[in-house]
Structure formats: structure tokens, C-alpha cells
N, C-alpha and C positions, 0 to 999 in steps of 0.2 A: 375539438382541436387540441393540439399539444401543446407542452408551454413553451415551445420553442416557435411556432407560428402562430402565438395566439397575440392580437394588438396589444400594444400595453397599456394597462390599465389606470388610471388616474391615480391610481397609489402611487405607482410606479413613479409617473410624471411630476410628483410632485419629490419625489427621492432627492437629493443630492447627492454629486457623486462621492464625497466621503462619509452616506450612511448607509454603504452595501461593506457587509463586511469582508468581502473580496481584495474588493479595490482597496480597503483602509489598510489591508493586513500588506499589501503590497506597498503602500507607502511611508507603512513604517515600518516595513524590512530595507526601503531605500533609504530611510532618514537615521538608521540606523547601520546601512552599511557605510553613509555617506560619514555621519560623527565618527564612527569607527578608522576612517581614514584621514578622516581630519587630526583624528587625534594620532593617529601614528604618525604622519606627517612633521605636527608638531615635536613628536619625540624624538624622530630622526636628525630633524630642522634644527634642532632645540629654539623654543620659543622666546627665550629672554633675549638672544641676539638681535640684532638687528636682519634687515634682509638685504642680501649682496656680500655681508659680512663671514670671515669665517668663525665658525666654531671653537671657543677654545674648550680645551678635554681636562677634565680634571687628571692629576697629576700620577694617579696611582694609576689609570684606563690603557692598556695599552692597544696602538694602531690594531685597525681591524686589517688582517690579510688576507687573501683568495691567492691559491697556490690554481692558475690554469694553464692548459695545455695547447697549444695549437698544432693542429691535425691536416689542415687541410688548407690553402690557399687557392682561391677562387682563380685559375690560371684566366676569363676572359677578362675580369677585374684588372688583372694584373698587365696585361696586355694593353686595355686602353690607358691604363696610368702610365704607363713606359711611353707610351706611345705618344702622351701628351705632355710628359716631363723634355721626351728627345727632342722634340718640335721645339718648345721651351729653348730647351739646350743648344740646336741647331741656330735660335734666331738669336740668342746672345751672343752667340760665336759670330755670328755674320757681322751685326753689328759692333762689338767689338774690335773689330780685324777694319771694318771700315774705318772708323774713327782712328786707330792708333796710326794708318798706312795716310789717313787727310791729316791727323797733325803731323807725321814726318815729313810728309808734301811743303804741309804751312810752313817747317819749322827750316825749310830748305835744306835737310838732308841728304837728299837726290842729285840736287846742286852740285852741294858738297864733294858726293862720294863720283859726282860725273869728273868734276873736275882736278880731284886726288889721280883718280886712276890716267888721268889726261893727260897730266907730270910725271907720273911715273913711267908713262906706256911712251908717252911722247918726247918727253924731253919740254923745252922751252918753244917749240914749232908754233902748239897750242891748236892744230888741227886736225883734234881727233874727233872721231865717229863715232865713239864708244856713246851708250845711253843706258845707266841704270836702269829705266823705267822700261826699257824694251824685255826686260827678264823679268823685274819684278814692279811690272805697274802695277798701277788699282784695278784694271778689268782684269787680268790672269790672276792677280791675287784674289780678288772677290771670287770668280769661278773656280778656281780650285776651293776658296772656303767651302762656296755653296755645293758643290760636287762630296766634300767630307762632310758637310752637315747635313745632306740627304743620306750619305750610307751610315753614318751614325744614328740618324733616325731608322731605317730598318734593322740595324745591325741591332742595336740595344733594344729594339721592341723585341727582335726575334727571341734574345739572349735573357732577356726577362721572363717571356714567356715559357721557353724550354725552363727554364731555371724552376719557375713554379710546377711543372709540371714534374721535377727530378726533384723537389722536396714532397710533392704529394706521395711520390714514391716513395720516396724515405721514409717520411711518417708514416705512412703505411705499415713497412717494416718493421719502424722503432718506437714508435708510439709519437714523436713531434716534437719539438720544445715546448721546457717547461716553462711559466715563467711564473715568479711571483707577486703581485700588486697588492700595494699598500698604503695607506692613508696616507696625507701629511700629516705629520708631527707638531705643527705650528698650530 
């Protein structure tokens, strides 16, 4: 038999697993890559600080910089993010337009402006037909909102999307923006 299908032998069985020199060379290549990153960790981290804490750098060190390039933007990325800011955008605009058109309701504006034009249009008769709210009530006002805050939602998905796709091309071209990132100074 070979020693690969031969039963193992009571030497064997009585082995532990860290007296084959295999397994042991394996766990202190691990216990050695692991201290190894522990200690960088700490150099990075610096250790005497606290944790949550920042860093302070001695005086003479100056910020560490990466000068990097962007090349490319992810046009589907970009697309669901337009597309979730306009929605965003659409439902703030609705309900903003709601709220300011119910306190000028409250605040009897409509009143007001019925019974300005009432004097003016009418004289002292005082029976006029005229009604602010017939041009600019809260249902025509909200539907026009909601009507612009649905093509603002296509229009600026579209417009972002295209947009990403005409910097791919540019960067393509011209290599991308550059940009520089640098530590805090604090």
C-alpha cells in the first residue's frame, strides 16, 4: 500500500496537530503575518493616542498627498443617483408649494386679494364674481407642481446621465481631472 491509502498508524494518532512540521510552519507564517500587521497598524494608528481620537503629527512631518486622476464615471451609478436625488427634489417641491399656498389660504390672502379686485373692478356695488382661487387654487397649483416635478425628474436623470457619458468622452481624450488629497493638518 502507499502512504497515501495506508490507515494511519498509531504514531500518527497519537500526533498533535502542532507537531507536523507543516501545519506548525503554516501557523507561524500566520502568527507572523498577523504581528506584522498589527504592528503596522499601530504605526499608521499611532498608538499612544487614544481610539476615535485624531492624530496629532509632529511639527516638522509634513501632510501626506496623492495627486489622483478621475477617468471615468460609472454613467449607470450616475443615473440611479440623479434619479433619486430628482424624486428627492420633485417631493420637496410638492410639498413646499403645498404648505406655502395652505398658509396663504389660512392667512386669508385669497380673501384679501378677492375682495381688492372687487373695489376696483366694481366700484361700491360689491357684487362681483371674480375668485382668485378659480386661476390659482390648491388643485391647479399642486397639478401644475406635480406635472414639473415629474419632467424634472426625467429631465435631470436624462441630463446627468448624458452628462456622464460626455465626460467619459472627454477623459478619454484628455486624460480626466486631476485632483489632489491631503491629510488634515490638525
Amino acid at each position: 500500500m502507499s502512504d497515501r491509502t495506508a490507515p494511519p498508524s498509531r504514531e500518527a494518532a497519537r500526533r498533535t496537530p502542532g507537531d507536523e512540521p507543516a501545519r506548525r510552519s503554516l501557523t507561524s507564517r500566520l502568527q507572523d503575518t498577523l504581528s506584522n500587521a498589527a504592528e503596522e497598524h499601530r504605526a499608521n494608528a499611532g498608538s499612544s493616542a487614544p481610539r476615535g481620537s485624531r492624530v496629532r503629527r509632529t511639527p516638522g512631518r509634513q501632510p501626506r498627498r496623492a495627486r489622483l486622476r478621475l477617468t471615468r464615471i460609472d454613467p449607470w451609478s450616475v443615473m440611479k443617483t440623479s434619479f433619486l436625488l430628482s424624486v428627492a427634489f420633485g417631493v420637496v417641491t410638492f410639498v413646499a408649494i403645498f404648505m406655502v399656498w395652505s398658509v396663504l389660504g389660512a392667512a386669508g390672502v385669497w380673501d384679501s386679494i378677492n375682495s381688492a379686485v372687487a373695489s376696483i373692478v366694481e366700484g361700491d356695488s360689491g357684487n362681483s364674481t371674480f375668485d382668485v382661487t378659480d386661476y390659482v387654487g390648491m388643485s391647479r397649483v399642486l397639478g401644475f407642481t406635480l406635472l414639473v416635478s415629474v419632467l424634472d425628474v426625467v429631465l435631470l436623470t436624462a441630463i446627468s446621465t448624458l452628462t456622464a457619458f460626455l465626460y467619459n468622452l472627454a477623459a478619454a481624450l484628455l486624460g480626466g481631472i486631476e485632483v489632489t488629497l491631503a491629510e488634515d493638518e490638525k
